[in-house]
C-alpha positions as a Python dict, from the first residue, in 0.01 Angstrom:
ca = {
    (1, 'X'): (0, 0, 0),
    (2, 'X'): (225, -268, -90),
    (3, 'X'): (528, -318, -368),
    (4, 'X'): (485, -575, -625),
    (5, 'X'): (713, -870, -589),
    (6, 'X'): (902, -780, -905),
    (7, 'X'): (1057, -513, -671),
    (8, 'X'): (1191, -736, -456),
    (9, 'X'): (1267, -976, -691),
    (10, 'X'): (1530, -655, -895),
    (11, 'X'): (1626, -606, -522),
    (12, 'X'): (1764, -961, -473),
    (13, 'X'): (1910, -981, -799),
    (14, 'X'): (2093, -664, -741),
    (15, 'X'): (2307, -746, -407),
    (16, 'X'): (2322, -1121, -548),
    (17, 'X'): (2577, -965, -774),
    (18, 'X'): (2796, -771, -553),
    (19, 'X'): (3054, -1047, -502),
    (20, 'X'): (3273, -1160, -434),
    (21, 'X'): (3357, -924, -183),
    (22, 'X'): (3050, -855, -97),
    (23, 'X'): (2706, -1125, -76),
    (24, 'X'): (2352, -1073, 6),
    (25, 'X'): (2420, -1200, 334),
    (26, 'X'): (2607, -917, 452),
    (27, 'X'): (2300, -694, 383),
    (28, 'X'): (1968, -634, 616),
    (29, 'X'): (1685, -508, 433),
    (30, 'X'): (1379, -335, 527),
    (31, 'X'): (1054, -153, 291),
    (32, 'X'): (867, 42, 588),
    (33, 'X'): (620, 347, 584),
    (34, 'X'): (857, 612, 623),
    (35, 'X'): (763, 843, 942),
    (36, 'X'): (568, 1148, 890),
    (37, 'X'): (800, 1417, 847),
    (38, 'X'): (642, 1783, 812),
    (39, 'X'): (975, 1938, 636),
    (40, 'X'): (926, 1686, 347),
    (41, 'X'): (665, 1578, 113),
    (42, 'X'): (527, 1262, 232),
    (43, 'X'): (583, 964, 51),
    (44, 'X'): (456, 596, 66),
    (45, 'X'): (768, 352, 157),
    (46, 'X'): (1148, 391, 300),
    (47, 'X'): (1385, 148, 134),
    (48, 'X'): (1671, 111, 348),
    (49, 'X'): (2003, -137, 261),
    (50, 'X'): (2293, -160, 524),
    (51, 'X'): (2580, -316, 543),
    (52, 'X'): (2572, -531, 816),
    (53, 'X'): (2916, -533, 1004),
    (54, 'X'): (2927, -135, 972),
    (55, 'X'): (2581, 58, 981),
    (56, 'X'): (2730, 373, 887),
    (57, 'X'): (2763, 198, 523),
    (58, 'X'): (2363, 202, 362),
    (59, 'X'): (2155, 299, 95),
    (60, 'X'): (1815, 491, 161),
    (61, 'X'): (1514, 568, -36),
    (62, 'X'): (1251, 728, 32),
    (63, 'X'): (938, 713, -248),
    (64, 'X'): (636, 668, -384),
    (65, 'X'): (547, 505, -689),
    (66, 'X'): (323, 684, -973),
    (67, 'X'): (78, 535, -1151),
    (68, 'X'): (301, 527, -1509),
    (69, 'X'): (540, 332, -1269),
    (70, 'X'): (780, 665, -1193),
    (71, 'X'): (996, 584, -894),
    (72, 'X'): (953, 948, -675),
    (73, 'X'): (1216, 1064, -383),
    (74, 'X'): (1511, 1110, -224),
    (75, 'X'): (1838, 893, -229),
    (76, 'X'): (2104, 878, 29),
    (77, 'X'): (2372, 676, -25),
    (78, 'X'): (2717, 609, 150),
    (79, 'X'): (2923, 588, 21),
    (80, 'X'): (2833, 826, -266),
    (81, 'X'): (3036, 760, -638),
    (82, 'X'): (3216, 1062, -588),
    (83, 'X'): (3133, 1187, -212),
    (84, 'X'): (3098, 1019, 130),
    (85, 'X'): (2739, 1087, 176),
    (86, 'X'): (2526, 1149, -161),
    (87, 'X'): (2217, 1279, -136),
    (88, 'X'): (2021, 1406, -399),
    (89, 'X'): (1658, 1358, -550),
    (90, 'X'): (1599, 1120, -748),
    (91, 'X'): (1285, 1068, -1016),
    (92, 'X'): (1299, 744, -1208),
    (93, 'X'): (1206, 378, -1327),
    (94, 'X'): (1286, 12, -1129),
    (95, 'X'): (1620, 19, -1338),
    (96, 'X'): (1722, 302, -1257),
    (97, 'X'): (1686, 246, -935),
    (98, 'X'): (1854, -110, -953),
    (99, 'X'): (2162, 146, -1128),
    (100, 'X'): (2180, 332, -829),
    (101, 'X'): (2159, 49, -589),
    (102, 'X'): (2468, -130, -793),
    (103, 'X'): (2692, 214, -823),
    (104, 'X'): (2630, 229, -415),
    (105, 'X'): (2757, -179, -412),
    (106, 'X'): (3054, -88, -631),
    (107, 'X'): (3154, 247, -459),
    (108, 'X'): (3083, 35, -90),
    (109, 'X'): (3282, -239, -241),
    (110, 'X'): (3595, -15, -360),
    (111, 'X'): (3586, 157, 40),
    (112, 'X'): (3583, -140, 215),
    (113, 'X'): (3911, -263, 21),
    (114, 'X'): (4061, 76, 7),
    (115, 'X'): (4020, 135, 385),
    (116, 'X'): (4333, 27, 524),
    (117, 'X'): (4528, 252, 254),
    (118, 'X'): (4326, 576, 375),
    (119, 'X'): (4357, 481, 778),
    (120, 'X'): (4750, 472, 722),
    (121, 'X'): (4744, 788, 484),
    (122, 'X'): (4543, 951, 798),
    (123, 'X'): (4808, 804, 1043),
    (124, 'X'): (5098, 904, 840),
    (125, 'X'): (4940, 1238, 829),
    (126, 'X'): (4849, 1294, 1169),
    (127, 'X'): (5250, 1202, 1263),
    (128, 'X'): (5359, 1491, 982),
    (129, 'X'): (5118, 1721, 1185),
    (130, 'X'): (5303, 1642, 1483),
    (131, 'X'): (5600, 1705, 1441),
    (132, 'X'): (5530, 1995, 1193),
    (133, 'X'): (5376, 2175, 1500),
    (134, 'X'): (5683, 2095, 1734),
    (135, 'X'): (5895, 2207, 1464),
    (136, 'X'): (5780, 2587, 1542),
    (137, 'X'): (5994, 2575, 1891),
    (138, 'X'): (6311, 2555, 1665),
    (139, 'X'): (6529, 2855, 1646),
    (140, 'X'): (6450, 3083, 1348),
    (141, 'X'): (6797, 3074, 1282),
    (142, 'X'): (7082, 2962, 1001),
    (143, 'X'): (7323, 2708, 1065),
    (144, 'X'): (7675, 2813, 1114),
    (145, 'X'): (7941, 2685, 928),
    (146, 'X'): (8069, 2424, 1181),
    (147, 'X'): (7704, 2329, 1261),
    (148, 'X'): (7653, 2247, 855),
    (149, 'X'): (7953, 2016, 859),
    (150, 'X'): (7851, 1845, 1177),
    (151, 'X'): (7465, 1783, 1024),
    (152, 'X'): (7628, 1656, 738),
    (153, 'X'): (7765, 1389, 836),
    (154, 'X'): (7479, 1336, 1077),
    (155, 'X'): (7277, 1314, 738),
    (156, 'X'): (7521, 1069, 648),
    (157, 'X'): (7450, 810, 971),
    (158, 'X'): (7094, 888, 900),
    (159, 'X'): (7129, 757, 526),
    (160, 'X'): (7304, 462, 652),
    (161, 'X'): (7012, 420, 930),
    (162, 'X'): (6723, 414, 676),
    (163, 'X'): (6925, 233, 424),
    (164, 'X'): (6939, -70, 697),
    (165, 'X'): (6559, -18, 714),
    (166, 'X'): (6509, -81, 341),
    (167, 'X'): (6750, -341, 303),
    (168, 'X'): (6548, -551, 605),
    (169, 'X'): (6228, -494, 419),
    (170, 'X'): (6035, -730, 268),
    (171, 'X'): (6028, -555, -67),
    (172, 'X'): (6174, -713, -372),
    (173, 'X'): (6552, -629, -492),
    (174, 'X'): (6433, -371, -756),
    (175, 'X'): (6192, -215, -545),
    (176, 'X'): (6471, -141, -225),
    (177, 'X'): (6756, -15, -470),
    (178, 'X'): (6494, 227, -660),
    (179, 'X'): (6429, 312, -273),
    (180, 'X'): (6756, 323, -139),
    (181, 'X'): (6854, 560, -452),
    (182, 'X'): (6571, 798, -353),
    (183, 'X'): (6704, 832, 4),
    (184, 'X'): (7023, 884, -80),
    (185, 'X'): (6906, 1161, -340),
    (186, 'X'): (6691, 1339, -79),
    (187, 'X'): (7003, 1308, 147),
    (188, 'X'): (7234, 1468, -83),
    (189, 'X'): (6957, 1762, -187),
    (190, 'X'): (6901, 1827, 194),
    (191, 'X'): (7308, 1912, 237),
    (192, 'X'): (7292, 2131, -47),
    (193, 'X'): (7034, 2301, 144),
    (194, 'X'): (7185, 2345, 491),
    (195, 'X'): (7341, 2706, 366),
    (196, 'X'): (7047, 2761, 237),
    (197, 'X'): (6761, 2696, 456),
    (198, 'X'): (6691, 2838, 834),
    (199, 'X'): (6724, 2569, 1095),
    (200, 'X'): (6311, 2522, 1149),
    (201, 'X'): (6268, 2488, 749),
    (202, 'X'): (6590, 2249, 700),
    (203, 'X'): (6440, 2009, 971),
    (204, 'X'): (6085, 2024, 818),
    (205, 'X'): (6193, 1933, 480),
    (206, 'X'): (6406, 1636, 605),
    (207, 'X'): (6091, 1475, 750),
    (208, 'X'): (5845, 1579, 469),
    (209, 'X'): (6104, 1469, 198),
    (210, 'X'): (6186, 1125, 363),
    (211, 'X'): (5886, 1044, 505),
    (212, 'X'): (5722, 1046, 144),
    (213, 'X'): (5992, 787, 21),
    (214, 'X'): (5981, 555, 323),
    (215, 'X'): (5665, 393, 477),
    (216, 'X'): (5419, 461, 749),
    (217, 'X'): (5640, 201, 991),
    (218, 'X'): (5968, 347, 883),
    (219, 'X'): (5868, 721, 936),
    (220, 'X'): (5790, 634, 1263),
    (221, 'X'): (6134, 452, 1302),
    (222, 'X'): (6304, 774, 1144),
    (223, 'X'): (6121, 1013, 1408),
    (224, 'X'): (6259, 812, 1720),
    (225, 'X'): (6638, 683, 1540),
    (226, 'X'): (6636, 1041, 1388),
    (227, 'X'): (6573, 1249, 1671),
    (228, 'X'): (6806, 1075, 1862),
    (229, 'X'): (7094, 1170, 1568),
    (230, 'X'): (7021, 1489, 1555),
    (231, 'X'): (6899, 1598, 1918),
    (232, 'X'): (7178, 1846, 1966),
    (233, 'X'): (6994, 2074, 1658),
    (234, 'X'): (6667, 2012, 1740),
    (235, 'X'): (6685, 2138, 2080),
    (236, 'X'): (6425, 1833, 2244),
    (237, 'X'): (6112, 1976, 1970),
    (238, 'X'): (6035, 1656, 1866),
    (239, 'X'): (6095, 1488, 2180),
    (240, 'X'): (5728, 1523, 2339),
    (241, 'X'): (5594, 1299, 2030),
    (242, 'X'): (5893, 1054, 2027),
    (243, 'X'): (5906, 982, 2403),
    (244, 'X'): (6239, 786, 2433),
    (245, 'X'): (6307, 812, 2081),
    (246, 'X'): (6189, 459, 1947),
    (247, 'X'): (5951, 574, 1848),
    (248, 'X'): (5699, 423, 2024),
    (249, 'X'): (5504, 726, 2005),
    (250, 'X'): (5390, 999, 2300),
    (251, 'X'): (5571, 1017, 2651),
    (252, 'X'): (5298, 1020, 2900),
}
């Protein structure tokens, strides 16, 4: 049994208009007999699109086609509109289809450009983690008065530290004094909260709090500049991640 060249034809047209990020080119294509499979109702052909610098990126079909033209199977996509990997069943004409086939070039399209952003939202997270978990080793403890007036002016030399950061940056003026302002807020809340909070919560707000003003980079500065400020109350926790406290990350 073999497809009608009109199929191909919608086939070609769709990925012709995936651009400009993505062209035809960057696709392999293949319209097999899928394999006999006795956990699901055999069908006549296996459409399968994948992206070819990343195979984990395709879209399969599995079908037959019905006499009134009914497209008949199952669709796995990924990535999915809404979901990594969308599978579901799908009973339809050619344009419907060719829908399917463009939301799968759009939603591939969006991930491929949106990568980098989720990589460094994992990185950033996994650091957090980190030094969340090391955190735990800290003394479940309040500061004593002396020790509050010692971390604040520690907090002080770390505002001054991260400041330096920003002003470096490449960012544009408005964009480092609306930053600059939100460290030096955060700063200011976190001294109110040193008679407040126990040693092991103070510390883990000061890196959740500044971590989500500053970037990736910079929270990895802070860790190793940080730790190094404020190694007397943290007792060496976050030194196993740190290593010399550059943060250049883990001592070996």
């Amino acid at each position: 049994m073999t497809l009608r060249a009109t199929f191909y034809d919608r086939l070609n047209d769709s990925l012709s208009k995936f651009g400009p990020t993505l062209l035809k080119e960057d696709f392999s294509i293949t319209v097999d007999q899928p394999k006999l499979d006795i956990n699901q109702e055999p069908h006549d052909f296996e459409l399968c699109v994948t992206y070819n610098y990343d195979s984990d990126y395709y879209f399969h079909y599995i079908f037959s086609v019905q006499r009134d033209g009914t497209y008949m199977g199952s669709i796995t996509m990924v990535p999915g509109q809404h979901v990594m990997v969308d599978r579901f069943e799908a009973n339809m004409r050619l344009d419907v289809l060719i829908g399917y086939i463009d939301i799968w070039g759009s939603s591939l399209r969006e991930e491929i450009l949106t990568l980098p952003t989720k990589r460094r939202f994992e990185e950033h997270q996994r650091l957090i983690d980190s030094l969340m978990d090391q955190f735990q080793g800290l003394p479940d403890e309040y500061f004593t008065r002396a020790e509050a007036e010692e971390m604040r002016a520690k907090l002080d030399e770390l505002e001054s530290l991260f400041a330096a950061h920003v002003n470096t940056s490449t960012a544009d003026s408005v964009e480092k004094e609306k930053k600059l302002e939100q460290i030096h807020q955060e700063i200011e809340a976190l001294k109110a909260q040193l008679d407040v909070l126990k040693k092991q919560g103070f510390f883990k707000r000061l890196y959740l709090r500044l971590s989500g003003v500053l970037d990736y980079e910079t929270t990895k500065k802070l860790a190793g500049d940080s730790a190094e400020i404020l190694g007397k109350f943290t007792s060496g926790a976050i030194k196993g991640y740190i290593g010399d406290g550059n943060g250049d990350g883990p001592s070996e």
